[in-house]
C-alpha positions in Angstrom: -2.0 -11.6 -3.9 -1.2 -8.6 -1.9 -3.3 -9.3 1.0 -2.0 -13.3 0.8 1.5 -11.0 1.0 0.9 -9.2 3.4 -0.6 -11.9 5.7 2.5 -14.4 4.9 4.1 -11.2 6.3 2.5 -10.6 9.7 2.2 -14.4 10.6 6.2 -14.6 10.3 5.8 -12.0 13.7 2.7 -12.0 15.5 -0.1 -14.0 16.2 -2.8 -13.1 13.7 -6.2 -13.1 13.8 -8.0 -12.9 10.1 -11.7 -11.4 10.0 -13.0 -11.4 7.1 -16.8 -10.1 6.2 -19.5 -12.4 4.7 -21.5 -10.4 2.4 -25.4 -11.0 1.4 -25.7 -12.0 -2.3 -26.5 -9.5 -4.5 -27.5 -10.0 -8.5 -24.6 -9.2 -10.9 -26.7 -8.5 -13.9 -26.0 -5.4 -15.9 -29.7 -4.2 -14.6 -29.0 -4.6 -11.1 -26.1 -2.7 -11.8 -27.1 0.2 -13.4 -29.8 0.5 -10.6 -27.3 -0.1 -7.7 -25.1 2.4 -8.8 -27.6 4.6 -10.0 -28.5 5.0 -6.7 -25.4 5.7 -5.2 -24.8 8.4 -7.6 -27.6 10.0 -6.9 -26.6 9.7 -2.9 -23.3 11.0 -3.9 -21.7 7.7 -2.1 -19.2 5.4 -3.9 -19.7 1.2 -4.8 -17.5 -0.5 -3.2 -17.5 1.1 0.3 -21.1 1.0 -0.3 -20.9 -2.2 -0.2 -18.8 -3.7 2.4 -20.2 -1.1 4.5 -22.5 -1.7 7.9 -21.3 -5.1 9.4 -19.2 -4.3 12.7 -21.4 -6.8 14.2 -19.2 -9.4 11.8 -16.1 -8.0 14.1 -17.5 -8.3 17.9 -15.9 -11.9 18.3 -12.6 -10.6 17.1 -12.9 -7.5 19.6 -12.9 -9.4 23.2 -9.2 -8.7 23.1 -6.3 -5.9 22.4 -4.0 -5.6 19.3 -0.5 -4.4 18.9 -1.4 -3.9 15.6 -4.6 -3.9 13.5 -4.3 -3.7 9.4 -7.3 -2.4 7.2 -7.0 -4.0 3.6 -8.6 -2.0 1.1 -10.5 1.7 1.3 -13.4 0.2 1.2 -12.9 -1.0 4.9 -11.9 2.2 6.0 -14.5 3.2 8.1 -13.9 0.3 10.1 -11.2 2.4 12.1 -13.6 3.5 14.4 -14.7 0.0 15.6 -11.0 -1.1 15.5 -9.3 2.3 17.1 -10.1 1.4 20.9 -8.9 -2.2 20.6 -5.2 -1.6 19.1 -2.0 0.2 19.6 -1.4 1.0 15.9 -3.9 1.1 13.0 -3.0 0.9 9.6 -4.6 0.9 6.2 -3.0 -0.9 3.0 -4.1 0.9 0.2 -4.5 -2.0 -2.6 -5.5 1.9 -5.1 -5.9 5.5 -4.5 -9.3 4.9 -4.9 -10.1 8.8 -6.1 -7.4 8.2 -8.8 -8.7 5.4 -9.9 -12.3 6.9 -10.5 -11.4 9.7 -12.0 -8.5 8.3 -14.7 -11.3 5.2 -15.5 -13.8 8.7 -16.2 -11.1 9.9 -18.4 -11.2 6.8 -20.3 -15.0 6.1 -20.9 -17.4 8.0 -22.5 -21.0 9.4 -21.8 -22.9 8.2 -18.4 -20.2 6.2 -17.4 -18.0 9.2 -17.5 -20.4 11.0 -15.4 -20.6 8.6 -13.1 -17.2 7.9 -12.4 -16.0 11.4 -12.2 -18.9 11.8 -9.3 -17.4 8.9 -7.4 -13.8 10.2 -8.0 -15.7 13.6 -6.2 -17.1 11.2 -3.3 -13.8 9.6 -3.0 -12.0 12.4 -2.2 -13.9 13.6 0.3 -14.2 9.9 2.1 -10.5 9.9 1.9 -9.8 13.6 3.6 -12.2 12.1 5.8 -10.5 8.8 7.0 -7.3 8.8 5.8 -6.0 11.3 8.9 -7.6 8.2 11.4 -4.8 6.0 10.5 -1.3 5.7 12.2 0.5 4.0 9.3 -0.8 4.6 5.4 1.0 1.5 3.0 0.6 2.3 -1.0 1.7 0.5 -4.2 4.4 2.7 -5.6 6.0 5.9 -5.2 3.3 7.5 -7.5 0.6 6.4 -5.3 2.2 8.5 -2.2 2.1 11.4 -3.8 -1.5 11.1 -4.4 -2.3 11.0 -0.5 -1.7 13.9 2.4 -0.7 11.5 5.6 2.5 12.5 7.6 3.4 8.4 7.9 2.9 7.1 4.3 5.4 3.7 2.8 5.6 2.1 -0.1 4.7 -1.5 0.7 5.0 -2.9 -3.2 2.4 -5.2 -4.9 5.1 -8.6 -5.0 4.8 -12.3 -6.0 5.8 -15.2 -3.9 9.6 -16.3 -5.6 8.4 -18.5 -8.6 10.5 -20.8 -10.4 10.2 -19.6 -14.4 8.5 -22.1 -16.2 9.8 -24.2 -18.7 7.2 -24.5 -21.1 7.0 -23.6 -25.3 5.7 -20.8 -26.8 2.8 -21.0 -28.3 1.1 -18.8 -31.2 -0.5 -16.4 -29.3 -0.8 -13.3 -27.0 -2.1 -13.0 -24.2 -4.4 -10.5 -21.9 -4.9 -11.7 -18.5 -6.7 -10.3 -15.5 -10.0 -10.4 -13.6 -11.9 -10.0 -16.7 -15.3 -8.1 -15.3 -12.7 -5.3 -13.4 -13.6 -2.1 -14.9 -10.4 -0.8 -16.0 -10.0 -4.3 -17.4 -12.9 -4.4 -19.5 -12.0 -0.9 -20.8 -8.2 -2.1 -21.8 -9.7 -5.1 -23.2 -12.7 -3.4 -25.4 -10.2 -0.9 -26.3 -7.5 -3.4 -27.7 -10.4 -5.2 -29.8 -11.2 -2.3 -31.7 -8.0 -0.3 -31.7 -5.2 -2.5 -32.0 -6.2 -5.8 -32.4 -7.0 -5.9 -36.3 -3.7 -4.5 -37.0 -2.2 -7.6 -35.6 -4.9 -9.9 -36.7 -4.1 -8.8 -40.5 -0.7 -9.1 -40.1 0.1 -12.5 -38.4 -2.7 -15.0 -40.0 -2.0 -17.5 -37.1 -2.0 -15.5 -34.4 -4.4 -16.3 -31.5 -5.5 -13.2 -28.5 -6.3 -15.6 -25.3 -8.1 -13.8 -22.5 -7.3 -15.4 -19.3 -8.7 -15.0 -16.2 -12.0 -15.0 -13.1 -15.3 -13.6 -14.4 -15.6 -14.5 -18.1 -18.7 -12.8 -18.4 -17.0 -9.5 -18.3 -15.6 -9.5 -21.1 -18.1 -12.5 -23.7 -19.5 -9.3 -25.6 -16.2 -8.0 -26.5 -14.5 -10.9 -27.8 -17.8 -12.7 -29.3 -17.8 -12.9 -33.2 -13.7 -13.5 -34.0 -12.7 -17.0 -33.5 -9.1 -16.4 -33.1 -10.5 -14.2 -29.2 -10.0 -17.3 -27.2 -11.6 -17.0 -23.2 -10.0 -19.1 -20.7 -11.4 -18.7 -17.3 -10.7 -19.7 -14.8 -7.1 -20.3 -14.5 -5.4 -22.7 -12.3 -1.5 -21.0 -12.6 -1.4 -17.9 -14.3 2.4 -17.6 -14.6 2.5 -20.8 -16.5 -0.4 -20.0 -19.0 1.5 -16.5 -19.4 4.9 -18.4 -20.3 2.5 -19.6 -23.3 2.5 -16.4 -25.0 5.3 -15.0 -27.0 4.2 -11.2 -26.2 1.5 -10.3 -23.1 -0.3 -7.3 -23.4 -1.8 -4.5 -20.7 -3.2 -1.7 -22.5 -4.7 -0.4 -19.5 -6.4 3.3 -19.7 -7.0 3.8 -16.3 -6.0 2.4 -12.4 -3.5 3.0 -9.6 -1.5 1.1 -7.8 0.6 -1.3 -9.8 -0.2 -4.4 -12.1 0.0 -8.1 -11.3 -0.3 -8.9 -14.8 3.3 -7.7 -15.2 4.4 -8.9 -12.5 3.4 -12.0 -13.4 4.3 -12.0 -17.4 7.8 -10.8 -15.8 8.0 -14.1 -13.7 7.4 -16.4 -16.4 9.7 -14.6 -18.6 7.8 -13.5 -21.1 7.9 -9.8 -23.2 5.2 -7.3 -22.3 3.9 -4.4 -24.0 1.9 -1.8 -22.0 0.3 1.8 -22.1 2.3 4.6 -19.8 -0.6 3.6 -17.0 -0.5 0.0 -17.4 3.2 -0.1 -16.4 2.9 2.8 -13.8 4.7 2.7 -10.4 7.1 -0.2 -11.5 9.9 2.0 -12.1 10.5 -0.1 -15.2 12.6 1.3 -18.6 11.0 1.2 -22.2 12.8 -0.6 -24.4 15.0 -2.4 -21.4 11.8 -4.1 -19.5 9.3 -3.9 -21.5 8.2 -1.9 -24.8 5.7 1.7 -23.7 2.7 2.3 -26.4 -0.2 4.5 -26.0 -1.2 5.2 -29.4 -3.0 2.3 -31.2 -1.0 2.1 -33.9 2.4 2.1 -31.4 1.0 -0.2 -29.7 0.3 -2.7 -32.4 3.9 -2.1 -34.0 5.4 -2.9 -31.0 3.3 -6.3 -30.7 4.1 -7.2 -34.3 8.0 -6.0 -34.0 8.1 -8.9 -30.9 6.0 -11.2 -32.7 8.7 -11.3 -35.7 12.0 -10.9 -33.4 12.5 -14.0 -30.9 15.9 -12.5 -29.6 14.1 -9.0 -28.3 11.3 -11.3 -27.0 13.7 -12.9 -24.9 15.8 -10.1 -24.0 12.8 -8.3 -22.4 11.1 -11.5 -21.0 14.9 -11.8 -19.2 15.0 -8.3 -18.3 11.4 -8.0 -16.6 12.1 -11.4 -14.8 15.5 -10.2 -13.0 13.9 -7.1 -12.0 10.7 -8.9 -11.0 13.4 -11.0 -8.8 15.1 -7.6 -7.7 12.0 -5.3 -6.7 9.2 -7.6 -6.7 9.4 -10.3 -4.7 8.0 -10.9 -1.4 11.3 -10.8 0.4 11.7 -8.0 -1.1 8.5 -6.2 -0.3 8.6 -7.2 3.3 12.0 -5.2 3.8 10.2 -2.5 3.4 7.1 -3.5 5.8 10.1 -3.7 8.5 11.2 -0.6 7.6 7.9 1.0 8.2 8.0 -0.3 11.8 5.4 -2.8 11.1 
């Protein structure tokens, strides 16, 4: 959604050209994995730029002219400048995450070799990003937090926004709601952690009450909810603002990330009440208690859940809130002010 953004953006004043990379299928069992990344630990490199790494021959068609502009989407393409440097005026790279900071908070958050693992890559990352970040004309980041976390004399806050989406009118049904691509890491974490931590609090306390996980790559996320039949999957999903507008309260007890969160974004759009952790809810500049309700502890967490299950006229006062600032902040008129305001 932030690249679609983005795009929707630059087509409005230049002629775009859109290259996008076709990668070689690779297995996503847990084996494969382990052995992938085991390896890259071991080389000291990190996953993802691992992994969309080696194919400038995929740009050569795109290079038999020159750019006024060329945009980088993701870390993971930064090395990429140095194909793209002699064929634009201005390069810039839209930071979807600080990757480093994403590494190390998801270390903070796990346990044992995963722990291990992620705090070498949040090493790696750091070091990749001294590295390319100076090649860059222009840095874009999700919030104000996120510039902080980067050294760059020409850094903006380019929001993560939503297209302007009429609230749907649709009735509540029983249930909360978790939504998200389900195998994402710091996904799987919020969700494993909500299942042991918080949700048999609810569970106990509101006998009808239904935890829907919506979202791609089911898989992610089977193991978790397997054995409780009121853990309902629903993947994948066609409009996810109009299944959130199904929930009375939508939850994001995220651990660990950067950049902001679509989920709220998109909870906020349909109206709906959110509860999230301090990190969840990070770089949207949103009050607890006015927007939305902050918990980190479990059993916070799981009071605020069951305070909005049993109040209708809170659940509608934040649902209202988050949705007029959603409008104000987070829209893609919005965002693109500030895309024009860093030259762009």
């Amino acid at each position: 959604m932030r690249s679609a953004s983005m795009l929707a953006y630059l087509q409005g004043r230049y002629q775009v050209q859109v290259a996008r990379f076709t990668l070689p299928h690779h297995s996503t069992t847990m084996t494969a994995r382990l052995w992938r990344n085991g390896v890259r630990f071991l080389k000291g490199s990190t996953p993802l730029l691992d992994r969309y790494s080696g194919f400038e021959a995929q740009l050569a068609p795109y290079l038999e002219r020159r750019y006024q502009v060329a945009v980088i989407e993701h870390f993971w393409c930064a090395p990429y400048a140095r194909t793209l440097r002699p064929h634009t005026e201005r390069l810039v790279l839209d930071l979807h995450n600080i990757e480093s900071e994403l590494s190390a908070s998801h270390a903070l958050a796990t346990k044992g070799l995963e722990s291990v693992a992620f705090r070498r890559f949040a090493a790696a990352y750091r070091r990749l990003e001294a590295e390319w970040l100076p090649q860059f004309d222009v840095l874009l980041v999700a919030s104000e937090q996120d510039r902080r976390r980067v050294k760059h004399s020409n850094v903006h806050v380019f929001p993560n926004a939503l297209p302007e989406i009429a609230r749907p009118n649709v009735p509540e049904a029983d249930c909360i709601v978790f939504s998200g691509n389900l195998e994402y890491h710091p996904n799987v974490e919020a969700v494993r952690w909500f299942r042991s931590r918080v949700w048999p609090q609810v569970r106990d306390s509101c006998p009808g009450i239904e935890w829907r996980l919506a979202g791609s790559n089911a898989p992610g996320v089977e193991a978790v909810a397997a054995g409780d039949a009121r853990i309902r999957i629903i993947s994948p999903v066609s409009d996810a603002v109009r299944l959130l507008a199904e929930a009375k309260v939508c939850v994001v007890p995220l651990l660990s990330g950067s950049g902001t969160r679509f989920k709220i974004l998109e909870a906020w759009a349909a109206g709906r009440a959110v509860v999230s952790t301090t990190i969840g809810a990070e770089g949207l500049g949103a009050q607890s208690g006015r927007h939305l309700i902050i918990a980190d502890d479990p059993a916070e967490f799981a009071g605020a859940v069951l305070r909005l299950l049993n109040d209708p006229g809170l659940r509608r006062q934040l649902g209202d809130a988050g949705r007029e600032l959603y409008l104000e902040r987070f829209s893609w008129p919005t965002a693109w002010k500030l895309l024009t305001n860093a030259g762009l």
